[in-house]
N, C-alpha and C positions, 0 to 999 in steps of 0.2 A: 504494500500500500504506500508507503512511505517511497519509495523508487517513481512509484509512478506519478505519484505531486511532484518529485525533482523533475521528473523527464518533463510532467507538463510545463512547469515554470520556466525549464529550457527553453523548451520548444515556444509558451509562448513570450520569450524575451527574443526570442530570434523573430517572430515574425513583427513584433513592435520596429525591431532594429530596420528591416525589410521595410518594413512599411515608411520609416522616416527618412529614410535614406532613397527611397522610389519617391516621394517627395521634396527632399532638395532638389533632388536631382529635374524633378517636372520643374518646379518653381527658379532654379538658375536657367534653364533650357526658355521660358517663359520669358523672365527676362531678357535674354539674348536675342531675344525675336526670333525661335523656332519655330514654325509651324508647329500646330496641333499632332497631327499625321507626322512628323518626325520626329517628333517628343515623347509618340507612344512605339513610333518603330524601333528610337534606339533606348528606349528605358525596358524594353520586352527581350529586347535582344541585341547585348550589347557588345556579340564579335561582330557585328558587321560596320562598327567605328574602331576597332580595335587594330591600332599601326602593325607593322611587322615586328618591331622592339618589344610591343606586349605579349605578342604571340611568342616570339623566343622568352619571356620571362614565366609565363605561362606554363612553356613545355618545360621548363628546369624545376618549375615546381611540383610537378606533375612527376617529374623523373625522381626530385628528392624524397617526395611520399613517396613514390614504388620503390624505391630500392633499401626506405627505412623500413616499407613493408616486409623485403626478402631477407633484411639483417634480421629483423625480431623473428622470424618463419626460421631462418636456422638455428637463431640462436635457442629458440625452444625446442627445436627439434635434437641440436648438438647435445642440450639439458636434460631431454627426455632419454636420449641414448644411452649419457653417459650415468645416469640413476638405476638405469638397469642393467647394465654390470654388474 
């Protein structure tokens, strides 16, 4: 019971976070003189303003979760082995 009030409180402080941040983000765009229709094209979907510099920043993060992924996957597996000795 207790897990699942933390998960919910998680969960919902992430979509508060989501939510005020899809609102700066309209309200600076607003200001700028965005159009309406590109204010929700690039707040829905925001690879397709995304430079090539983000995109390679992107891919290293992406690369350093997977590979912290396959340290911890050995390293409890090296754990597991060497217990059963």
């Amino acid at each position: 019971m207790l897990i699942e009030v933390k998960l919910l409180k998680i969960f919902l402080v992430m979509v508060l976070l989501m939510g005020a941040l899809f609102g700066l983000v309209i309200s600076l765009d607003l200001t700028m003189g965005v159009s309406y229709q590109g204010i929700i094209a690039k707040a829905l979907n925001p690879f397709r303003v995304m430079e090539t510099a983000e995109y390679i920043i992107l891919l290293l993060f992406i690369l350093f979760f997977v590979m912290n992924l396959i340290g911890t996957f050995l390293n409890k597996k090296r754990d597991d082995n060497s217990s059963s000795n």
